[in-house]
C-alpha positions in Angstrom: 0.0 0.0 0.0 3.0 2.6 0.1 2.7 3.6 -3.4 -1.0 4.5 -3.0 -1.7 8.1 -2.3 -5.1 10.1 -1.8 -5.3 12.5 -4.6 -8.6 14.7 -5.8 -9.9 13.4 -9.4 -9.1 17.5 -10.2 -5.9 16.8 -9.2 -5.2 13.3 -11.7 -7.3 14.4 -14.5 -6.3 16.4 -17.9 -10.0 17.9 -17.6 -13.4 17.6 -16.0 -16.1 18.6 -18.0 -20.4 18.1 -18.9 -22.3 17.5 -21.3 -24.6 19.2 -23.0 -27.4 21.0 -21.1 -30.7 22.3 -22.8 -33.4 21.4 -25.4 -32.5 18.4 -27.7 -35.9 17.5 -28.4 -36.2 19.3 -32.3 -32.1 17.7 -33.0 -32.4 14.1 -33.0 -32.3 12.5 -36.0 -32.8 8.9 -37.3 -29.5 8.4 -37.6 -26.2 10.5 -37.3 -23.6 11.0 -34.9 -24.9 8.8 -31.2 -26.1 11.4 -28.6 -25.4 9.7 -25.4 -28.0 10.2 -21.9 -28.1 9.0 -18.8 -29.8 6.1 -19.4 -27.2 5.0 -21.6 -24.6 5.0 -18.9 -24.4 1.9 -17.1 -22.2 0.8 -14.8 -19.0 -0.4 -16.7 -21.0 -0.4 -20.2 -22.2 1.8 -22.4 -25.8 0.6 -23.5 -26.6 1.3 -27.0 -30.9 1.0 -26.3 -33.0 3.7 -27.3 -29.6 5.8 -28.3 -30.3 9.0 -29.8 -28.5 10.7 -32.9 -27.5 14.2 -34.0 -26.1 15.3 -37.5 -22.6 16.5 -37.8 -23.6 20.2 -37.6 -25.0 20.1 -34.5 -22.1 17.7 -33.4 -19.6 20.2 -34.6 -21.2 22.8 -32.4 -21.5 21.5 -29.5 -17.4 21.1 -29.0 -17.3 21.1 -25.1 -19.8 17.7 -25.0 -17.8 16.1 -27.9 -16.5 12.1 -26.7 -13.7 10.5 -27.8 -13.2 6.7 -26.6 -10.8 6.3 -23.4 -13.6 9.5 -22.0 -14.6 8.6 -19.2 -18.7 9.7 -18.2 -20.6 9.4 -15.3 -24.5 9.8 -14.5 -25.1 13.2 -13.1 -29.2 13.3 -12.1 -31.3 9.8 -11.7 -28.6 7.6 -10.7 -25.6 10.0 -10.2 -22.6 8.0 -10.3 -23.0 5.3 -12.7 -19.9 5.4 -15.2 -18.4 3.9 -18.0 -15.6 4.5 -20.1 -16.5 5.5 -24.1 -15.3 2.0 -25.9 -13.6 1.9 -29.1 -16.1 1.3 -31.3 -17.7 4.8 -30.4 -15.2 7.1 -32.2 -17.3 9.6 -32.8 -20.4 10.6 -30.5 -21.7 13.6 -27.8 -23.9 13.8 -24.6 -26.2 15.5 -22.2 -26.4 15.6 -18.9 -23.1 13.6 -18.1 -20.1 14.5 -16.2 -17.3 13.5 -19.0 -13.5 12.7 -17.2 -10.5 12.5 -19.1 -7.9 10.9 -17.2 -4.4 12.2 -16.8 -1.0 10.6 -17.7 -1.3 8.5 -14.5 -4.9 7.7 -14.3 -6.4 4.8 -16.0 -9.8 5.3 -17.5 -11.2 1.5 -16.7 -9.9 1.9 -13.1 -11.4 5.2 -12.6 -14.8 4.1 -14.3 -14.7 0.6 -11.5 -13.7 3.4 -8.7 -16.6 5.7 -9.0 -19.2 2.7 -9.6 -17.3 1.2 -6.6 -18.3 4.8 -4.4 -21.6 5.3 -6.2 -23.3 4.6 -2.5 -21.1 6.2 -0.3 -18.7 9.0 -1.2 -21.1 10.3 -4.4 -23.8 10.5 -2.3 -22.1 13.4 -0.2 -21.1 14.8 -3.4 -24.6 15.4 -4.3 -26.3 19.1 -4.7 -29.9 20.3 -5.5 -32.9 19.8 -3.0 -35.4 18.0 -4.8 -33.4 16.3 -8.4 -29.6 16.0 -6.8 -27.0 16.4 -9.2 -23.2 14.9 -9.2 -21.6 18.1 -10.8 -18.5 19.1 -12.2 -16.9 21.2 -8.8 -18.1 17.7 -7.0 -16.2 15.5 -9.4 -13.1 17.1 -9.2 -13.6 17.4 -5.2 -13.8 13.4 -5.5 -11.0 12.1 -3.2 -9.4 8.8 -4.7 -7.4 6.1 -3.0 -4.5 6.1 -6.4 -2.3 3.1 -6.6 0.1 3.7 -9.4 -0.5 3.4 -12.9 0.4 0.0 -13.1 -1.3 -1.5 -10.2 -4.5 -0.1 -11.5 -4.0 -1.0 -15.1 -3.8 -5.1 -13.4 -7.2 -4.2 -11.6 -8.8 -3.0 -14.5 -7.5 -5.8 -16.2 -9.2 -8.6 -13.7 -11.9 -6.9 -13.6 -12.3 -6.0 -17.2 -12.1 -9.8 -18.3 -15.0 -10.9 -15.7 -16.7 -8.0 -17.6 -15.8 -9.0 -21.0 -17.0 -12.8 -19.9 -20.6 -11.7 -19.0 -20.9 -9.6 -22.2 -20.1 -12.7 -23.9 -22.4 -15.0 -22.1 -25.2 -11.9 -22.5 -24.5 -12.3 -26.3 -24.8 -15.9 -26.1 -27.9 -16.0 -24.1 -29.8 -13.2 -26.4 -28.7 -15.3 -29.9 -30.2 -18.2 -28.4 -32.9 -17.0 -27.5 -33.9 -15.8 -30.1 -33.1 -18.9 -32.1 -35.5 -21.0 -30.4 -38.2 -18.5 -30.9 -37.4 -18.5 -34.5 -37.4 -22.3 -34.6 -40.8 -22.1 -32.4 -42.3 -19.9 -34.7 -41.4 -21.6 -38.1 -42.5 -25.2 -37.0 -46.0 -23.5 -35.7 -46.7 -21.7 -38.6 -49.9 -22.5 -40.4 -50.4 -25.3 -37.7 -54.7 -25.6 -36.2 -55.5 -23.1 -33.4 -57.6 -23.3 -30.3 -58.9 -21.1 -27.0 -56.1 -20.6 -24.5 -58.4 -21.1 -21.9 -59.0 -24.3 -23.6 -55.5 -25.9 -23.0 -53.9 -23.9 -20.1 -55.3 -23.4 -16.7 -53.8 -19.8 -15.3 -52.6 -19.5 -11.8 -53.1 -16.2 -10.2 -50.8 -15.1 -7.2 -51.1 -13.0 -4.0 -49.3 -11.1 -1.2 -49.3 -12.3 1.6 -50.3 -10.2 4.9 -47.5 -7.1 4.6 -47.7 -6.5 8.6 -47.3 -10.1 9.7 -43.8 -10.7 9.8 -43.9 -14.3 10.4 -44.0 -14.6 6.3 -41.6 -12.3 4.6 -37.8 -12.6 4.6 -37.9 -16.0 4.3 -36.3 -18.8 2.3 -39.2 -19.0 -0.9 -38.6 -16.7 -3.8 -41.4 -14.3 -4.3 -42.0 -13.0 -8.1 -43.4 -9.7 -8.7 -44.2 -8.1 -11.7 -41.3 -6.3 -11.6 -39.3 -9.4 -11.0 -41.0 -10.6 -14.6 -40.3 -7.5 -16.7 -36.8 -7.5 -15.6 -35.9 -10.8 -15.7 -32.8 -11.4 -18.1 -32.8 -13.3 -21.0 -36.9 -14.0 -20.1 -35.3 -16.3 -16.9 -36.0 -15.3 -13.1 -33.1 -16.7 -11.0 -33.8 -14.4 -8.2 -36.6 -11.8 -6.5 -36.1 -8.6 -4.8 -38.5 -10.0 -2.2 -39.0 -13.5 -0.3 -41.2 -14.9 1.4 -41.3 -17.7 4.4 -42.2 -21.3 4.4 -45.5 -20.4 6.1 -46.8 -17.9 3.6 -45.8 -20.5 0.5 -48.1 -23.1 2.5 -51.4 -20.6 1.5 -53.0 -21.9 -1.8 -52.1 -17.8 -3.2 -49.0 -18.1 -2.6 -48.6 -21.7 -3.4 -44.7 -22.3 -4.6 -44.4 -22.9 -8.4 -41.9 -25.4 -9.7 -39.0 -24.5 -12.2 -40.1 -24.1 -15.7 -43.3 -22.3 -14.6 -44.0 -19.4 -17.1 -45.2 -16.3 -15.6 -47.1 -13.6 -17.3 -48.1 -10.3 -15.6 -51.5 -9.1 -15.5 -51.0 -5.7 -14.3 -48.2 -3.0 -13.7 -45.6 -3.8 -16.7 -48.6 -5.6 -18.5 -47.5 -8.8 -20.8 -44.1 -9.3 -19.8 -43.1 -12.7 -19.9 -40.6 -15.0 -17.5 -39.4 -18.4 -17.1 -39.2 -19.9 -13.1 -35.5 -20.6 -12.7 -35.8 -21.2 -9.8 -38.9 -22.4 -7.6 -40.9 -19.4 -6.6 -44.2 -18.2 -5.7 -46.2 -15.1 -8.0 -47.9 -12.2 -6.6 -51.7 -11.2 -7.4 -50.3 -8.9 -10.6 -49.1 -12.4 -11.8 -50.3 -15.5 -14.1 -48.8 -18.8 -13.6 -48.6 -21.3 -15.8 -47.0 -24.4 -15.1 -45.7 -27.0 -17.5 -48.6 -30.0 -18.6 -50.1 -30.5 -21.9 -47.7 -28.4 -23.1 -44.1 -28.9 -22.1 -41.5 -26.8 -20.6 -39.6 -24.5 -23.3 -42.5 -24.6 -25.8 -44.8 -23.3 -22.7 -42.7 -19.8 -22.5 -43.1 -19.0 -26.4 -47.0 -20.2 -26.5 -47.5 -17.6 -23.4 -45.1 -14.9 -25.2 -47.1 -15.6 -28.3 -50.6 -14.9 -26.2 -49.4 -12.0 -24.6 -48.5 -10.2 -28.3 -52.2 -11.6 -29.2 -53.7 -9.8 -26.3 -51.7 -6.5 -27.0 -52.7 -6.7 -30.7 -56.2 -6.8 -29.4 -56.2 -3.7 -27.6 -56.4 -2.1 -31.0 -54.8 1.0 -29.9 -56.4 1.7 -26.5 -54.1 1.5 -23.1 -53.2 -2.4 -22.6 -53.1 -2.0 -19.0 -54.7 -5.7 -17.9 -55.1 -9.2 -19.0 -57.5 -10.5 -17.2 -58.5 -14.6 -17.3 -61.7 -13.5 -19.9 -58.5 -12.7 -22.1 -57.5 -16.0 -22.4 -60.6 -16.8 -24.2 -59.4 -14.8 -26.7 -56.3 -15.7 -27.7 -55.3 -18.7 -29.6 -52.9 -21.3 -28.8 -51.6 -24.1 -31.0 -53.6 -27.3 -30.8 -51.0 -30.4 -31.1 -50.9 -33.9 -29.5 -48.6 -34.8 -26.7 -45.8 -36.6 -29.4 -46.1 -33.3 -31.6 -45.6 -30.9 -28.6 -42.5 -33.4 -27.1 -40.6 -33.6 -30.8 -40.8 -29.5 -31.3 -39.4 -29.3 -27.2 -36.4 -31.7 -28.2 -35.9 -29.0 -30.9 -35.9 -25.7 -28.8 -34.9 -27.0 -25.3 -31.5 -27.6 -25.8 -31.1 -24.2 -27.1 -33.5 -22.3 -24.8 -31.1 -23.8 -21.8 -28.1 -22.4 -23.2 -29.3 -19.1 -22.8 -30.4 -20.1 -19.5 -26.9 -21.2 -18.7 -25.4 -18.6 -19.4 -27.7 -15.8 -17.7 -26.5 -18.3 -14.5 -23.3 -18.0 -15.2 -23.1 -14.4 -15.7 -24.7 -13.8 -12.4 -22.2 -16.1 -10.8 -19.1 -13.8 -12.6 -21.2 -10.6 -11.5 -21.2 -11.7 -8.0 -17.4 -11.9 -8.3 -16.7 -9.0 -9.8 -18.7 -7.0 -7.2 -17.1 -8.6 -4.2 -13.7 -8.2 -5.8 -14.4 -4.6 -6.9 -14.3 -2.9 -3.0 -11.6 -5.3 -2.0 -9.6 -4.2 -4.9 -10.7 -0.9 -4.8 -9.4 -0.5 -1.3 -6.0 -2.3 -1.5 -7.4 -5.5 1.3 -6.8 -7.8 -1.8 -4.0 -7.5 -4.0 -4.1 -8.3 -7.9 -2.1 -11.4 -7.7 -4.3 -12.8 -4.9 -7.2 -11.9 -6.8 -5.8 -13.4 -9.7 -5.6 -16.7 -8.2 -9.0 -16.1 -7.3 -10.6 -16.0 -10.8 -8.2 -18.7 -12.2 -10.5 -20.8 -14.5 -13.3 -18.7 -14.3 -12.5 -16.2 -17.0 
């Protein structure tokens, strides 16, 4: 630890700088130089979703907001803090709203982008100013005080770090191509084939909450799936809840445990967001269940995807804000015998648990990174100790 020093980021970095601030609304184009926001600042990635673009005149004009990869930016209102560094690919793009960093001659930009995701929680948060929408600002970021090892030492912790990162983009690639491979096998095999009711062939399990005051059933050991659980489940897979529940509670018929390979649909909220159980859960009352029987496992997620886009269609333009179990008189499902339904799941299951694999897997290598990333961070775990640590993983 006697080559670390605490230095201000003012102090490290050639410049500290924003983004643009004002109207954008009458610039963006359909297609252009990429305008980067907030919301396309993730911690350690930059994610291209709903990017914006402006043409090269207003690019050229707006100098000060100008990125060039190596930049590094971080969230200054929402969720002040997150950062990333500008990759590669992005030679040419701009910003709002974002603090933009570029490192000195002995400041890495991947270590500084871990280091302020690292003190997101903690150190940002007293950097924060405004009342009501807090900002992270310029004069905060350059008042940031950082624990510096030297250039070297955080190159190597940028580096371990950087290839659990580069694993789980991998295995998000992976998970997404497959994915949509056994929907597009799903879908061709179906096409044309005899439709009937849903309400026909599935039989819908609605969830519920149980008592909120009673503490005798939350925090327990039974996953409990909300709808917000479903509509951000990765990859269409729920391997984990923000809530739980106990033993107890999962012994009421509402809030019955579901096995794995139960697909869940919600009814309410985010409204036709589909999931997969990875893991054995029960649903709350903004939730369908529908658990694997006539119609097996992987084939059961894309017949229930396929319903929900019915049901949507249906709404013919007014607000789709609830499926309720008259809608599944409505919408059609494919009517098969057992043998045709087991011959198209020997076709997509395989690939459907691929993806699944490696959403698990990426979680595992998250969990990893984020226990490494204080430890690192803070100089309790040194890079070759931490290398051992991730031997075979990466």
């Amino acid at each position: 630890m006697h080559e670390w020093r605490r230095v201000l980021l003012g102090e490290v970095a050639s410049e500290v700088t924003v983004g643009h601030v004002g109207s954008m609304a009458q610039e963006y184009q359909d297609s252009g130089v990429p305008f980067l926001r907030s919301q396309n600042v993730r911690p350690h990635r930059i994610d291209i979703d709903d990017m914006k673009y402006i043409d090269d005149a207003f690019h050229a004009k707006l100098k000060k907001s100008q990125l060039r990869p190596g930049d590094v930016v971080t969230v200054r209102t929402g969720k002040p803090g997150q950062t990333s560094v500008v990759p590669d690919w992005l030679n040419s793009a701009n910003c709002s709203d974002l603090v933009i960093t570029r490192p000195g001659p002995n400041l890495d930009a991947r270590w500084l982008s871990y280091y302020l995701n690292w003190v997101t929680d903690s150190h940002i948060a007293g950097h924060l100013v405004g009342a009501v929408q807090q900002h992270f600002n310029v004069k905060s970021a350059k008042g940031l005080e950082l624990l510096l090892p030297s250039l070297v030492e955080q190159q190597a912790i940028a580096e371990i770090l950087g290839a659990l990162d580069s694993k789980i983009a991998a295995n998000d690639h992976l998970a997404a191509t497959a994915l949509e491979l056994a929907r597009t096998v799903y879908i061709e095999i179906l096409l044309g084939k005899p439709r009937i009711s849903m309400s026909g062939v599935l039989n819908p399990i609605l969830g519920g909450t149980p008592t909120r005051s009673d503490e005798s059933l939350w925090n327990g050991s039974v996953a409990w799936a909300s709808a917000k659980d479903v509509a951000n489940a990765k990859h269409g897979v729920i391997l984990s809840t923000l809530e739980s529940i106990t033993e107890l509670a999962a012994s009421k018929a509402r809030t019955r445990t579901l096995p794995i390979g139960t697909v869940v649909l919600t009814a309410r909220g985010t409204v036709g967001a589909v999931a997969r159980l990875g893991v054995p859960a029960s649903i709350n009352q903004s939730c369908y269940g529908f658990v694997p029987s006539a119609i097996p496992t992987s084939c059961l997620f894309f017949t229930v995807e396929d319903a929900a886009n019915q049901a949507r269609s249906m709404a013919h333009g007014s607000v789709f804000d609830t499926i309720t179990m008259s809608t599944f008189e409505h919408v059609r499902v494919p009517k098969l015998n057992d043998q045709e339904w087991l011959a198209i799941e020997e076709r997509i299951a395989p690939i459907l648990s691929s993806s699944q694999q490696a959403v698990s897997e990426s979680r595992k290598l998250a969990a990893t990174r984020d226990e490494l990333l204080p430890l690192l961070m803070s100089g309790k775990v040194r890079v070759r100790d931490a290398e051992k640590g991730v031997e075979g993983t990466v």
